[in-house]
N, C-alpha and C positions, 0 to 999 in steps of 0.2 A: 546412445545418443542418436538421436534422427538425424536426418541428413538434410540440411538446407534447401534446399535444391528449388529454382523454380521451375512452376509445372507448366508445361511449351505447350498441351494441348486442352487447356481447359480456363480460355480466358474468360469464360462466362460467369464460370464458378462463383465468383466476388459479389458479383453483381447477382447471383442467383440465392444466394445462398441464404437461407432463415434466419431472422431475428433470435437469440437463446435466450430464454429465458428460465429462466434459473431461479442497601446500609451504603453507605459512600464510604473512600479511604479517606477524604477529605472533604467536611461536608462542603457541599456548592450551597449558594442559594438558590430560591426557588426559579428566579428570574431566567435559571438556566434551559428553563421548558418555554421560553417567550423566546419566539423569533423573530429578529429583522428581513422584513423582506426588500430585497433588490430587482429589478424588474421580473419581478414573477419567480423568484429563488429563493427558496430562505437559508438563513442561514444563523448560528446561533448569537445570541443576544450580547453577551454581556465577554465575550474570548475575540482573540484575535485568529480563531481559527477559520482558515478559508474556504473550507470546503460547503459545500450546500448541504443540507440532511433533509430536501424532499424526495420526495418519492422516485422522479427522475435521477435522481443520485445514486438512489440508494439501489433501484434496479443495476446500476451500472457500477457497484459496489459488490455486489453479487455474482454479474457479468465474469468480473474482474476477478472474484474467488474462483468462477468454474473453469476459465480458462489455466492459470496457476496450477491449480488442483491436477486439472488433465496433461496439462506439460511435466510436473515431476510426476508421471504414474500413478495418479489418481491416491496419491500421497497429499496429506495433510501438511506434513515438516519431515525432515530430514533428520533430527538427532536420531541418536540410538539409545529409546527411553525404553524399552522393553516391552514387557507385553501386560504392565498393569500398574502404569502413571497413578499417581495420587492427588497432588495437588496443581492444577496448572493453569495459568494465568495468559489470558490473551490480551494485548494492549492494545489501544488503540481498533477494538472489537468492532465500530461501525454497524453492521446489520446483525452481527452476530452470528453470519451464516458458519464463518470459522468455528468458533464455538462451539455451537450447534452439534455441527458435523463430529468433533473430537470427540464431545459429551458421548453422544452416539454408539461411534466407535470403541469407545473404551467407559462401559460403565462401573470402570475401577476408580474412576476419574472424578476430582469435584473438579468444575470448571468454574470459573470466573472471568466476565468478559468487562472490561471497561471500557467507558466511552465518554466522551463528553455531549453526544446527544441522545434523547431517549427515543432511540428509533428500532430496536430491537423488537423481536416479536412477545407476546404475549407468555403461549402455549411453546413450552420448551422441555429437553430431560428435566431429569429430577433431582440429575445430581452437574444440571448447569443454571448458574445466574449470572445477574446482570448487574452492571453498578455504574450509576454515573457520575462521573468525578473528571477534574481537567487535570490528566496525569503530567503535568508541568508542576504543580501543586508539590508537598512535602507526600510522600506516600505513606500510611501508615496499617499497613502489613506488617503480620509478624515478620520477625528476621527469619531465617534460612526458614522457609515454609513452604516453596514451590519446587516440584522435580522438574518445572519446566514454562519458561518463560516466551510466549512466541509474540513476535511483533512484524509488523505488517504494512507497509505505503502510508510509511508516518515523514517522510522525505519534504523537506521546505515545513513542516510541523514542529519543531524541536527549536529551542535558543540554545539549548546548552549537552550536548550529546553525552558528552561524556558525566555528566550529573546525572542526566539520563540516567545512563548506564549503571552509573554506580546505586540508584535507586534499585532498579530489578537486581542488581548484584547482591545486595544487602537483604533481600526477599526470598532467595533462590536458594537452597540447601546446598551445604557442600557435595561436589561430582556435582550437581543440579547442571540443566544447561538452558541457554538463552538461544535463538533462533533466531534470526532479521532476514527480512525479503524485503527487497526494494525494488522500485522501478528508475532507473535515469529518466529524469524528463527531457533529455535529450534526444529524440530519434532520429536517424541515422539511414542512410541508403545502403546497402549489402554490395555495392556494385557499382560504388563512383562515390568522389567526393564532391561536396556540395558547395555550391556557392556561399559566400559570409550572409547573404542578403536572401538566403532561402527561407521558408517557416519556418524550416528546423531548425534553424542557428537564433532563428528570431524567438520562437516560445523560449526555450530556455533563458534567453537573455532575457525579456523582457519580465517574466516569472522572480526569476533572482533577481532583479534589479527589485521589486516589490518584497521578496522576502526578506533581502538586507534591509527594506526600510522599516519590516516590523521585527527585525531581531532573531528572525528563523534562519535556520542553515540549510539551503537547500541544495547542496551538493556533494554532501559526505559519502555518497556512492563514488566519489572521484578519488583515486592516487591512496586506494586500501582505505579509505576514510572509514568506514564502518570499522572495519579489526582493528585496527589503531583506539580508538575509542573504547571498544572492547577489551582491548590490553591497558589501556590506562584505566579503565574503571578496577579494574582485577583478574579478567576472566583470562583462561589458558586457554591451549589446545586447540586453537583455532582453524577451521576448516572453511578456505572460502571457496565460491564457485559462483559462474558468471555463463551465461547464456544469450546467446539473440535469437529474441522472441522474434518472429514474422508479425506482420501489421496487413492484415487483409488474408484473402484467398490464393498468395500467388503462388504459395509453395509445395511442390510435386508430392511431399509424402499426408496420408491423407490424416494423421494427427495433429502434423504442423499445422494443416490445411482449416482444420477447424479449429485448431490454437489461432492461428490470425483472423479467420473471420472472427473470434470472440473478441482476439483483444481491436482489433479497428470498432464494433461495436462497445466496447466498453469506454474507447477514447472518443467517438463519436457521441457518446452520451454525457460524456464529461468535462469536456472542454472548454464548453462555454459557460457553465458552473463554478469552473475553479477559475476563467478568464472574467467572468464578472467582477468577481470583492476585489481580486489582487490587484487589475487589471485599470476596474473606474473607481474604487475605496481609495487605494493607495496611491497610483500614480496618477489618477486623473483624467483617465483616457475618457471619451465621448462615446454611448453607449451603441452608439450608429458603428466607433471604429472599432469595439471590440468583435462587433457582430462580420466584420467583414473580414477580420482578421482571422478569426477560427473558420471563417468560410474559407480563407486562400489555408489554412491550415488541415484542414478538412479533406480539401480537395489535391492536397500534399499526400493525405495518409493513405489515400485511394487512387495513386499514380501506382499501379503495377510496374510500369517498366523502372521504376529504379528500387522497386524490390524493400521496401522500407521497412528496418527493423526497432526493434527496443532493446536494451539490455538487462536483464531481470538480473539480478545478483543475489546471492543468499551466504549468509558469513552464520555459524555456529558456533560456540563456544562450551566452555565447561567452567564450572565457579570453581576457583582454586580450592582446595583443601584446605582449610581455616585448624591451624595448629594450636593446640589446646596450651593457654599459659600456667 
């Protein structure tokens, strides 16, 4: 594990540093390729899902895979699935770059990435596809058919977690295991507590006061919420773990260093995307205050002296052993 640490002679770094650049299960209608646009964002038509799926999004979707990727060791997931995966299943797949990269990796693998936009690329392996479907939906997957389920910053997305769960459970072969990675939208200062009336205390709040009003849970990273969920769906053997990510360039070792330049760029590119639908859809706001909001937010993420971090969390599981009657 790296070492936190901020770096005392290299405040330039932040500000120096390079942009990175990096069949349905149930059918939808077509209507799902038609987007609403919001001042210049789209986002899909006919869901309550808030996220944008233009191009600015979707860079920062990406962003946000490379950074991940390079913080657990240029690891994909964590289970211990051996060295020749069979069937495995990405939720909530977004660009596909996940996917992609597994498919890659292990051409022992059929992959399957779901999404509910089709923003995926074209030209992929051979033994990865794509499927767009609103995985809130009934799923209809064989039963036990995946060695391996991963899911990914589906966080304030979900009404009902533990259904959730027991959908991929009922998918997943016994031993199979399930993966989850989340981010807290909550960020945090590594080196002081924060005023109630800081951005940080405020995005969160103001996020989840819009995801109670469409019915999403946006805080099940809090008090073991994800394994709790994953034990009531069915799954055993739980493995959890929990990290803070850096937010920017401030931190002395040069991995972290390019882990927070990635992830301040990837929250920079996403803010005022997910601060749009939630933000003037749901609550109301005036599109002047969301814009000035993610600017004092913004300019939160990019205070070096209070060192600001995220908390990335990752919980694993194993599908119980299903005893034969």
């Amino acid at each position: 594990m790296q070492d936190l640490t901020a770096d005392e002679t290299d405040n330039e770094s932040q500000a120096e540093a390079e942009s990175i650049r990096t069949s349905s299960t149930a059918s939808l209608s077509e209507s799902i390729t038609e987007y609403r646009r919001i001042h210049g964002r789209t986002y899909t038509q006919k869901t309550d899902y808030w996220g944008p799926n233009d191009e600015r999004q979707n860079e920062g979707l990406d962003i946000n895979h490379y950074w991940m990727t390079l913080f657990l060791g240029d690891k994909l997931f964590l289970a211990p699935l051996g060295d020749s995966p069979q069937n495995v299943l990405d939720v909530g797949t977004g660009t596909g770059i996940w996917a992609v990269d597994f498919a890659d990796e292990f051409p022992s693998a059929d992959v399957v990435g779901v999404d509910i936009s089709p923003i995926q690329p074209g030209w992929v392996p051979p033994n990865c596809k794509f499927q767009i479907d609103d995985i809130e939906q009934p799923w209809t997957f064989p039963a036990s058919h995946f060695d391996f389920v991963h899911i990914r910053n589906l966080e304030g997305s979900i009404s009902n977690w533990v259904d959730f769960y027991k959908k991929a459970f009922e998918t997943i072969k016994p031993s199979g295991y399930i993966e989850v990675k989340e981010i807290d939208i909550e960020c945090r200062s590594q080196i002081q507590t924060l005023p109630e009336d800081h951005p940080f205390k405020n995005w969160p709040k103001f996020l989840s006061q819009a995801c109670d009003k469409i019915g999403k849970i946006p805080n099940q990273v809090h008090d073991h919420g994800i394994a709790k969920g994953l034990r009531e769906a069915g799954f055993v053997d739980v493995v959890e773990k929990k990290w803070p990510i850096p937010i920017g360039a401030w931190a002395k070792d040069p991995l972290l260093k390019e882990v927070g330049t990635s992830s301040l760029e990837f929250l920079d590119q996403s803010l005022e995307g997910f601060g749009t639908f939630l933000l003037k859809e749901i609550l109301g706001w005036e599109y002047a205050e969301i814009v000035i909001f993610t600017s004092e937010m913004r300019k939160a993420l990019k205070d070096t002296k209070i060192q600001p971090i995220m908390e990335l969390l990752s919980k694993r599981q194993r599908q119980l052993l299903k005893s034969k009657v």
